[in-house]
C-alpha positions in Angstrom: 63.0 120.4 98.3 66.5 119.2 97.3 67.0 123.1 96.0 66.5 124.5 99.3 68.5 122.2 101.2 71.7 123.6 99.5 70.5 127.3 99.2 69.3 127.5 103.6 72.8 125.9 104.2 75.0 128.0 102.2 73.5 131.0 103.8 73.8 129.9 106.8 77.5 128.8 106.4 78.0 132.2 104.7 76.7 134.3 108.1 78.8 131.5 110.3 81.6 132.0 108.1 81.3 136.6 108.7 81.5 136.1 112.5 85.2 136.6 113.9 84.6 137.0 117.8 83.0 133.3 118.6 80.8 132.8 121.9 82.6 130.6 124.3 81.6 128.1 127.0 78.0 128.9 127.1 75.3 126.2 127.0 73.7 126.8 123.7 69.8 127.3 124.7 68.2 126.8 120.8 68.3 123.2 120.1 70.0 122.7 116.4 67.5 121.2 114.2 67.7 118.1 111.7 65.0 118.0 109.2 65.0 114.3 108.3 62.7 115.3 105.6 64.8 118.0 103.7 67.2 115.9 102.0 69.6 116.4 99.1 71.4 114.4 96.3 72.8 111.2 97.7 76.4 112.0 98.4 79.1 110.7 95.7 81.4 107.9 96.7 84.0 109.8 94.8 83.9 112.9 97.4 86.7 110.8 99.2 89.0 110.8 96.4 92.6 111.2 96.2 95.2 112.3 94.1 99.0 111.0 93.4 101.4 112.8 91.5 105.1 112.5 90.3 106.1 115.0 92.8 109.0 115.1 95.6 108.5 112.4 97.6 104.4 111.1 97.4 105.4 108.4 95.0 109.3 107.7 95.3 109.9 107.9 99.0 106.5 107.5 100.0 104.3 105.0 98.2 106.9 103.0 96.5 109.1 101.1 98.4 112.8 101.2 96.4 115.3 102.5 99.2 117.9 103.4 96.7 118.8 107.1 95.6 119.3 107.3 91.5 119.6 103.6 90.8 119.6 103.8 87.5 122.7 106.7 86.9 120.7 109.1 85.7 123.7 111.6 87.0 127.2 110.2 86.1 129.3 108.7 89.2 132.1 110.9 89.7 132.2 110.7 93.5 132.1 114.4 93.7 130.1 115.1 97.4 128.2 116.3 98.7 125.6 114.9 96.4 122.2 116.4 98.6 122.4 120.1 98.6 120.4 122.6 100.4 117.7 124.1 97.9 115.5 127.0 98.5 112.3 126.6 96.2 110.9 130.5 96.9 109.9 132.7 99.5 106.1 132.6 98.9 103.8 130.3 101.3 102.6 127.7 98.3 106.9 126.9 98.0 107.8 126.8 101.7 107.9 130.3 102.8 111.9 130.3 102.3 112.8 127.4 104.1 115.1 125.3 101.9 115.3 122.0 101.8 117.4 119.3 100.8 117.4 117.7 97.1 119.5 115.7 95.9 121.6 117.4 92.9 124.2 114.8 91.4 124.6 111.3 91.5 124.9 109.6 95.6 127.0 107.2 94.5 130.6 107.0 95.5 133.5 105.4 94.3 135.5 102.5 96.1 139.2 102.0 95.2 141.1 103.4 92.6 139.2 106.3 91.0 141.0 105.7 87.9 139.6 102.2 87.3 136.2 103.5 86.8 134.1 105.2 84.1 131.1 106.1 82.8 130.6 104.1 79.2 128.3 105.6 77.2 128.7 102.5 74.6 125.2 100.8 74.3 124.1 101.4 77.8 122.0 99.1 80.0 119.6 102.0 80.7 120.0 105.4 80.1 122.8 107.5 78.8 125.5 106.1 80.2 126.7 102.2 82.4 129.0 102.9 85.2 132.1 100.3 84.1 135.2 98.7 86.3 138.3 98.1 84.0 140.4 95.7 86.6 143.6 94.9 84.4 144.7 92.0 85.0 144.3 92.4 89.0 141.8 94.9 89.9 139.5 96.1 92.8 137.0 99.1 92.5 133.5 99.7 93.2 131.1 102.3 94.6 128.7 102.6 97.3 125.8 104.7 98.6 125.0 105.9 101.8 121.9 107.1 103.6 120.3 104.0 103.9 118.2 103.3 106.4 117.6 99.7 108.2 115.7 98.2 110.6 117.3 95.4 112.9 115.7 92.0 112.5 114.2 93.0 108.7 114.8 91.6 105.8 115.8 93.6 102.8 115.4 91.9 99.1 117.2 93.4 96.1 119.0 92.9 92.3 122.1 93.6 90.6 122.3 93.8 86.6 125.9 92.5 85.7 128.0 92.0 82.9 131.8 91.2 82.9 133.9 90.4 80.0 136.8 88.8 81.9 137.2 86.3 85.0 135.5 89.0 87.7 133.7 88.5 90.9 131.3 91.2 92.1 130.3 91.5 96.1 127.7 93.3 96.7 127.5 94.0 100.8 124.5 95.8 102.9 127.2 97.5 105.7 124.5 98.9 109.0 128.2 99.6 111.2 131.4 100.1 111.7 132.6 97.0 113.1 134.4 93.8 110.9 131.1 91.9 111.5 128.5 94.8 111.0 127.6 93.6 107.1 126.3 91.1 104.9 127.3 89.8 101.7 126.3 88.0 98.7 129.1 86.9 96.1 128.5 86.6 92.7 130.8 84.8 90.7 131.4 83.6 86.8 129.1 86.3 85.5 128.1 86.4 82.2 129.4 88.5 79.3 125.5 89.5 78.7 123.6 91.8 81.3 121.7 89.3 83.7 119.8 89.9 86.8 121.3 88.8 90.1 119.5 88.5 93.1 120.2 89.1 96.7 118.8 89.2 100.3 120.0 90.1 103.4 118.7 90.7 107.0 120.0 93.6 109.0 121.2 93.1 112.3 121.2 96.5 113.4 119.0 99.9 113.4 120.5 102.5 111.7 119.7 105.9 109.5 123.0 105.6 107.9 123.3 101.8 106.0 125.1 101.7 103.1 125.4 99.3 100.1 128.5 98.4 98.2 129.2 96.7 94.8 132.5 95.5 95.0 134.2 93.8 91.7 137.5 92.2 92.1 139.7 89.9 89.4 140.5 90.8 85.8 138.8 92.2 82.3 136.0 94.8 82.9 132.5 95.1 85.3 129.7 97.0 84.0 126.4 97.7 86.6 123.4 98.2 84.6 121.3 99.2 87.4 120.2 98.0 90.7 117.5 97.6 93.4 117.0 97.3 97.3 113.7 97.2 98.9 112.0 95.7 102.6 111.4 92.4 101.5 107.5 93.1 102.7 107.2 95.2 100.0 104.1 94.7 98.5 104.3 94.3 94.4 107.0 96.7 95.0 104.5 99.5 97.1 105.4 100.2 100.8 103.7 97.9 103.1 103.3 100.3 106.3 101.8 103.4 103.5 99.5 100.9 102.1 98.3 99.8 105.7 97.5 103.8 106.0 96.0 104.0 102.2 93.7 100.8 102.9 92.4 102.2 105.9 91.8 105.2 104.0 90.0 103.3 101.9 89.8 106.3 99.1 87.3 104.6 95.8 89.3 106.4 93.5 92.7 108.0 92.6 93.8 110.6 90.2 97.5 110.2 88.8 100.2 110.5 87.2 99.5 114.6 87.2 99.5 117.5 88.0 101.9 119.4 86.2 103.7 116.5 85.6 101.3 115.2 83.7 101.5 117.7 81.1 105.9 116.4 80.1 105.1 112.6 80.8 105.8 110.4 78.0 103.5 107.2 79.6 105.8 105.0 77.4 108.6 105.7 79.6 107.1 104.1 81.9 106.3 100.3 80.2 107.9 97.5 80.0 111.1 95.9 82.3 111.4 98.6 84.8 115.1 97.8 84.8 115.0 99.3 81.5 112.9 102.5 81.9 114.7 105.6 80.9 115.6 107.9 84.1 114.6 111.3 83.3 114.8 115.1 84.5 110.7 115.3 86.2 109.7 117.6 83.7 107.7 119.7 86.0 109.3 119.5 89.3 113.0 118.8 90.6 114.9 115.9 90.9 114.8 112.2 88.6 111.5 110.5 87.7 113.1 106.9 87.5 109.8 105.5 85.8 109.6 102.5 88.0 106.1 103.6 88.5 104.0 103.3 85.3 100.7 102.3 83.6 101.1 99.2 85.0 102.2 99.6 88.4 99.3 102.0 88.8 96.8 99.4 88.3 98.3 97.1 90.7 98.4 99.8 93.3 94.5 100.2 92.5 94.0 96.6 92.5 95.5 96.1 96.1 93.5 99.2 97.2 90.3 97.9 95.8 89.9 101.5 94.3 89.3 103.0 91.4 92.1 104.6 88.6 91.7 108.0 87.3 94.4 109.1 84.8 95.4 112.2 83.1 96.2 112.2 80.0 99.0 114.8 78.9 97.4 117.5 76.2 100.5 119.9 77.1 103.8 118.6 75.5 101.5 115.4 73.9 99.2 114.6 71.0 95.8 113.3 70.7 97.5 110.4 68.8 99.6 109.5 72.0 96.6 109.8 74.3 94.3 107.8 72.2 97.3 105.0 72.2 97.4 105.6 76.1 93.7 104.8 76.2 94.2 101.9 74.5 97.4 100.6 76.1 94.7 100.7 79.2 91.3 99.6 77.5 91.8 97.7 74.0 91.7 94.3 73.3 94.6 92.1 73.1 94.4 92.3 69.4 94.7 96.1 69.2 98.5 97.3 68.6 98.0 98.6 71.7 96.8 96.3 74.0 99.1 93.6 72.1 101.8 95.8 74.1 100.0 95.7 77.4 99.6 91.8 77.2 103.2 91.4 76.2 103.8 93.1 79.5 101.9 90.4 81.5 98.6 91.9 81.3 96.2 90.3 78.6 93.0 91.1 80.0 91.8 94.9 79.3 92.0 97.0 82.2 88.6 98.9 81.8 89.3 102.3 83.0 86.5 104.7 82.5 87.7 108.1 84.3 89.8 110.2 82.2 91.2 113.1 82.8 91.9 115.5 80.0 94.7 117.6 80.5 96.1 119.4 84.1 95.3 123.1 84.2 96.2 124.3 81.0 94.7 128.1 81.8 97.9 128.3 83.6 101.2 129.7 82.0 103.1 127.0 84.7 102.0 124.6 82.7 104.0 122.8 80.0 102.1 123.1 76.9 100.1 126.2 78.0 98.0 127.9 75.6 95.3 130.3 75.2 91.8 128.8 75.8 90.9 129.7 72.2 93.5 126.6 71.4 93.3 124.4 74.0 89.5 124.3 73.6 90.2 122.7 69.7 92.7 120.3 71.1 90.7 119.3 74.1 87.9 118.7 71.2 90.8 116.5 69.2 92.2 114.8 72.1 88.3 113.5 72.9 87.8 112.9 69.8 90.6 110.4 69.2 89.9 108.6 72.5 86.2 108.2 71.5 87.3 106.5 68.7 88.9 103.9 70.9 86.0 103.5 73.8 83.5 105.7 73.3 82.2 104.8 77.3 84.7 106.5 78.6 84.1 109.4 81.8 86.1 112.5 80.5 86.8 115.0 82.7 88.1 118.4 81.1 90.0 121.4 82.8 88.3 124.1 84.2 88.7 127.1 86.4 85.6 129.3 87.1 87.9 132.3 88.2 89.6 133.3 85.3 86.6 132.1 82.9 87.9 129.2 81.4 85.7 127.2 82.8 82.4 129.5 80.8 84.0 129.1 78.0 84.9 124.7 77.8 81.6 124.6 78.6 80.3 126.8 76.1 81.9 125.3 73.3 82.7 121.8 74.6 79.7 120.5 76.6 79.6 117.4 73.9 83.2 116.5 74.7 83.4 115.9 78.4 81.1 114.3 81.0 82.2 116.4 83.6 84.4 119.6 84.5 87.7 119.8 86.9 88.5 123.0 89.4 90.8 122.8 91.9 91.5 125.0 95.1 94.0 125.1 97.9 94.1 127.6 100.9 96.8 129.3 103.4 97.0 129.7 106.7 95.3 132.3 108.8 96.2 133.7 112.6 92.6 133.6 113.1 91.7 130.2 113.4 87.9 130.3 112.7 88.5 132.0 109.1 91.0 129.3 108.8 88.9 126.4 108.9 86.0 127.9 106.9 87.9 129.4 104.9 87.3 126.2 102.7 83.3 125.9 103.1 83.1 129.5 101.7 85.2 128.7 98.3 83.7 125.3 98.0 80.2 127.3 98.0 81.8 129.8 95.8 82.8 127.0 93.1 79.0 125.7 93.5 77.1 128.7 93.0 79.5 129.7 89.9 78.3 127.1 88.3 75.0 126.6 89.1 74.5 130.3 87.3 76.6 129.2 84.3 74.0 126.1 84.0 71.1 128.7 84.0 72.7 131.3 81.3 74.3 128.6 78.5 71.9 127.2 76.2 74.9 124.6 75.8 74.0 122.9 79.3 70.5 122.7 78.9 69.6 119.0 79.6 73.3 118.2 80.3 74.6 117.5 84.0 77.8 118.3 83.9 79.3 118.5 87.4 82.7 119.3 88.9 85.1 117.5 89.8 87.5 118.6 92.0 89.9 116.6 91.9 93.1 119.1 93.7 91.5 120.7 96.6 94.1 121.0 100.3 95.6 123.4 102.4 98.9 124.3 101.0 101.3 126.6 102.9 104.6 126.3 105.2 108.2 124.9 105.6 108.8 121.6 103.2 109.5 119.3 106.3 109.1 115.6 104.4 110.6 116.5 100.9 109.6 119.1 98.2 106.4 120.5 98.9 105.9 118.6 102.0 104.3 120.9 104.0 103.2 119.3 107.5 99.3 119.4 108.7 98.0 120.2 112.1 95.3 120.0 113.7 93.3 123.2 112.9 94.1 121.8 109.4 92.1 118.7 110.0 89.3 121.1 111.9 89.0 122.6 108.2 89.2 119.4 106.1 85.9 118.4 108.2 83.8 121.6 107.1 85.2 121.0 103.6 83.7 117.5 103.8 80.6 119.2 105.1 80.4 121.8 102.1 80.9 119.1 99.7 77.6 117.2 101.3 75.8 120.5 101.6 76.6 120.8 97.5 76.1 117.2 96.4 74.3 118.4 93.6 77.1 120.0 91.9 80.3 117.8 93.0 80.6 114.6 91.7 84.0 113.9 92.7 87.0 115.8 94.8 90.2 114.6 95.4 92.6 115.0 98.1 96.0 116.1 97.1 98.7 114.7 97.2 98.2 111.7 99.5 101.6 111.3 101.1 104.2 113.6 101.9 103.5 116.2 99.3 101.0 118.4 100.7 99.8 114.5 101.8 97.4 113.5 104.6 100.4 110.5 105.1 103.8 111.7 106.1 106.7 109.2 105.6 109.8 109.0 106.9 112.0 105.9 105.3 110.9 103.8 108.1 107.6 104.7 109.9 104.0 106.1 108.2 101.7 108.4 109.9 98.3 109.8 109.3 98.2 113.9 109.5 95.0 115.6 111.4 93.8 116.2 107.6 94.0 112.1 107.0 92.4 111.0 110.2 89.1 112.9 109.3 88.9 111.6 105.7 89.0 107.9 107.5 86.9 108.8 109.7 84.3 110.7 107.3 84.5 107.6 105.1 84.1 105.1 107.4 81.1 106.5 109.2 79.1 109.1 107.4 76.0 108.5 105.9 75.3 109.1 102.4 71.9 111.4 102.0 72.5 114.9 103.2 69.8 116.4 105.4 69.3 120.1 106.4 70.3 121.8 109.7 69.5 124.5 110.9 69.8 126.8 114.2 73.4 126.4 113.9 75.2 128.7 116.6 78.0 130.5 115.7 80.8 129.8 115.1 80.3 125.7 115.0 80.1 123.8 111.8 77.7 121.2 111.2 76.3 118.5 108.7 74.1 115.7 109.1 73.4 112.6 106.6 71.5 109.7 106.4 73.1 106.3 106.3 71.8 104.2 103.1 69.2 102.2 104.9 68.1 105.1 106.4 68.0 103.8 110.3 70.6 105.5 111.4 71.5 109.6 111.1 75.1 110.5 110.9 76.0 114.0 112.4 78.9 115.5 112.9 80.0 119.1 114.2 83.2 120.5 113.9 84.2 122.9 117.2 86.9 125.4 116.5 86.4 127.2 119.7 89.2 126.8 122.7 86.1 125.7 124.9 83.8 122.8 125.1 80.1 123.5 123.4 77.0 121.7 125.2 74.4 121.0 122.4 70.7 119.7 122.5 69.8 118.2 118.5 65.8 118.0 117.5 64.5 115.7 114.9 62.2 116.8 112.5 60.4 113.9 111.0 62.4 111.1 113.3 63.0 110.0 116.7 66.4 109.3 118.3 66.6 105.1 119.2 68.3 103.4 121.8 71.6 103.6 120.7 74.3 106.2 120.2 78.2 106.1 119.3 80.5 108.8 119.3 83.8 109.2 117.3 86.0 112.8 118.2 89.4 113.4 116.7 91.0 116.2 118.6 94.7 117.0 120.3 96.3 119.5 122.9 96.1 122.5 120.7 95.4 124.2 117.6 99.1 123.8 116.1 99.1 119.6 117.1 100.4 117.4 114.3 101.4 114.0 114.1 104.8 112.6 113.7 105.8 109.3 112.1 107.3 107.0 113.9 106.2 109.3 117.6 102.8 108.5 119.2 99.9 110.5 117.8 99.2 113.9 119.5 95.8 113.7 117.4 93.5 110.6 116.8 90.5 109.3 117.1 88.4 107.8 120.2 84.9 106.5 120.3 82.5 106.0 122.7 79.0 105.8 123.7 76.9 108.3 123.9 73.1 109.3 125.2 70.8 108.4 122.2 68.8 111.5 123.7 70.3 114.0 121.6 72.4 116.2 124.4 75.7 116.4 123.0 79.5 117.8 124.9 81.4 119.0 122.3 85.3 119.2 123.1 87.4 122.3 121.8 89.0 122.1 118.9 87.3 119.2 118.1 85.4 117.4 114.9 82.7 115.0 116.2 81.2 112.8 114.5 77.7 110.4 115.9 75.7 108.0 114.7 72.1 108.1 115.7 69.9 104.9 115.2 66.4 106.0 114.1 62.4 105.0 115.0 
């Protein structure tokens, strides 16, 4: 029975998905039937996963709340401007269709006062190559500043200054929001100390402005050296944006995949332990622009912890070892009396973190990957990498690369079906003119994915007895102009109308995916958009809250779908209330009658429908929403008024 749930909805997505001229307007006479009945794999939790990579601006810019450009010198102060230049990553739709965008390419920090008084010491830095120094004389004054800042009037804004000084110096450091004597505050720091220390500041802005600056200005004699610095909203929350996590705990995603992505495949996770003050900057090894490694192992957890989700962390088999992921693993999972996780509790964490999703590697069949190799030799180091891990917790949920396309993912499974519980793919789609091979334009390679390997479970011995699912855990649209950093592409609402009917595909296959996760989260290719004061949900976030909050979790078959309407239906876990939902991407409303086989409809219906003006709606941050959600009663009789261009989404209680 569970079989033919999934095989009479994938062929009736397949002929919904082959009609290009939809019926409009018309009342549709058949009534669409739920077989209460016909019912498939509980749906996994994990189907509302997301994904967060080192990339652009998802973490820094997005999640993380430093304001500060480079704050750590990873590019030498020179004062040489303009420090963002415009940058066009390629012509093709996955890189922004040749729109450029603007990256920051040397170091935004500016110089104050005579030029000549400063330098970049590459004697024992604080952090990094290289300390940005002050030599005063006898009577000195120099500093440097950045711009760019943006300031909200009323907020407060908490920061640090690392400082040492080996003569009699004072160092200012002012937050400036105008051009007026009084438009600034200032903190003086006075008798510092020949040693780096840590001083701290906090201001309150008494203006609204785009363009803030901050200055660090040193006046007296002998020599000024800034380690590094930090400025953040003082609402920060353990150092995460509080108006993003607002939007990621109403999101309320159980689990989330980081730190890669390609990234994944340069990151040494050692770079980023330890006093964040004294992280390395680095080139991202994958992407443009500085990773500053204030976001680490650690960090990651917290982030988890405040979301009440769950971590899911790749593990680098590109550039590293099985050595260094086995000492990642038990960084995360070993006992304080491991080498290890003596290391993690020296870092203010002594209890074991207990993370049991793993990923191993990030799409190594592809030659953009750092570290790529043939499948021949990755398939021996995935075995070694798993191996090593094993060693040091032998519970844990690995999840190796796949990709059914090119047959890698045949061949992992052929030969490692011992070493890994389950099996990655990813997928991303472009935009089409025709909007209702847009939107099920996902369904169809969802399906694809499915059936792929539902036949490779019926041809390898290897998998007999084994069940070995996928997890997808990179699946999005992915196409246009990089409006909010690089690769953030912005979502509209036909976007959203096909982020439903993936939902629906992954229900209508929930006995092949185990887990898919939403990339990237914010601004990259994210269902949040950010700008460095406001946080907005796209169309494509709006229906994952929505599909998380409300849907049931056992699928149940429909049938008598008319064309070219999406639909899925689920039961909630107690089983008194149905969940359906039907996704409209017609530019007319659609009048719908629903029959129950095996129930009857109760006294009470409710009604959610996200929608806007047109098919090209977005969301903007900061601007009032041209697409949300609205909910209302409806009759528990089953007649249902579909808007256009609309997902709805009802909860039926059940006799």
């Amino acid at each position: 029975m569970k079989q033919a749930i999934y095989t009479s909805l994938g062929a009736s997505l397949l002929v919904a998905s082959l009609f290009s001229a939809p019926v409009f307007g018309a009342e549709n006479p058949v009534p669409v039937t739920v077989s209460i009945k016909q019912t498939g794999e509980p749906i996994s939790p994990y189907i509302y996963g997301q994904f967060i990579e080192h990339l652009g601006e998802c973490i820094y810019g997005g999640i993380w709340a430093e304001m500060l450009q480079d704050r750590k010198f990873f590019y030498p102060v020179t004062g040489e401007t303009p420090a963002w230049d415009f940058f066009k990553i390629g012509d093709d739709a996955f890189s922004g269709a040749g729109h450029p965008l603007e990256l920051l390419r040397r170091s935004p920090w500016m110089i104050l006062g005579n030029k000549k008084l400063f330098s970049m010491n590459k004697d024992n830095p604080y952090v990094g190559a290289h300390t940005p120094t002050l030599d005063l004389g006898d009577k000195g004054m120099g500093g440097i500043y950045q711009e760019r800042l943006a300031v909200v009037k009323g907020k407060k804004y908490s920061g640090r200054v690392i400082l040492s000084s080996s003569g009699n110096a004072t160092v200012s450091v002012r937050l400036v929001w105008g051009s007026g004597s009084t438009q600034f505050a200032v903190k003086t720091f006075e008798k510092l100390s020949n040693e780096f220390e840590k001083y701290y500041f906090d201001f309150t802005a008494d203006n609204t402005t785009d363009n803030a600056r901050i200055e660090i200005i040193a006046s007296g004699s002998g020599t000024v050296k800034i380690g590094t610095l930090s400025l953040m909203p003082s609402d920060n929350i353990y150092g995460f944006r509080a108006d993003t996590m607002a939007l990621l705990k109403e999101l309320n995603s159980p689990v989330y995949r980081w730190p890669g992505g390609n990234f994944v495949s340069g990151y040494n996770w050692r770079d980023g332990i330890g006093d964040p003050d004294k992280r390395p900057p680095r080139k991202n090894p994958a992407w443009t622009g500085i990773e500053h490694n204030d976001v680490g192992l650690d960090e990651f957890m917290v982030f988890c912890r405040e979301l009440n989700t769950e971590p899911y962390i790749a593990v680098n088999t590109g550039a590293g070892t099985p050595e260094e992921c086995a000492a990642e693993l038990e960084y995360m999972n070993g006992d304080a009396t491991t080498p290890m996780g003596k290391m993690r509790a020296e870092n203010g964490n002594p209890m074991p973190y207990d993370v049991k999703w793993w990923a191993i590697g990030n799409e190594m069949y592809g030659n953009w990957q750092i570290g790529h190799m043939t499948v021949e030799k990755y398939l021996e180091k995935h075995q070694k990498v798993v191996d090593a891990m094993r060693k040091v917790d032998p519970n844990i949920i690995g999840v190796a690369v796949g990709d059914l396309g090119s047959g890698w993912s045949k061949k992992t499974l052929e030969n490692c079906s011992d070493h890994m519980t389950h099996l990655s793919e990813h997928m991303y789609w472009q935009y089409n003119p025709d909007i209702v091979k847009h939107v099920s334009r996902p369904a169809n390679e969802i399906k694809w994915k499915a059936d792929g390997h539902r036949k490779l479970r019926q041809e390898l011995p290897a998998l007999q007895g084994k069940n070995i699912r996928i997890a997808m855990d990179e699946w999005n649209y992915w196409y246009g102009p990089n409006v909010f950093g690089e690769l953030g592409t912005r979502y509209f609402l036909d976007d959203g109308l096909g982020a439903a009917i993936a939902l629906h595909e992954f229900y209508r296959n929930s006995d092949i995916y185990v887990m898919a996760n939403y990339a990237q989260t914010v601004n990259v290719i994210g269902c949040i958009k950010t700008t460095k004061t406001h946080a907005e949900f796209e169309s494509t976030g709006l229906v994952l809250k929505l599909y998380r909050e409300r849907y049931g979790v056992t699928p149940v078959a429909v049938s008598n779908v008319p064309k070219p309407l999406d639909m899925a239906a689920a039961l909630t876990a107690d089983q008194r209330a149905l969940t359906f939902s039907v996704v409209n991407p017609t530019s007319e409303k659609q009048d719908l009658t629903l029959a129950l086989d095996g129930a009857t409809f109760g006294n009470r219906a409710q009604q959610w429908v996200i929608t806007g003006p047109e098919r090209r709606s977005y969301n903007n941050p900061g601007e009032p929403r041209a697409i949300d959600i609205t909910s209302s009663p409806v009759s528990a009789s089953g007649k249902l008024s579909v808007p256009p261009l609309s997902i709805t989404l009802v909860s039926y209680d059940l006799k």
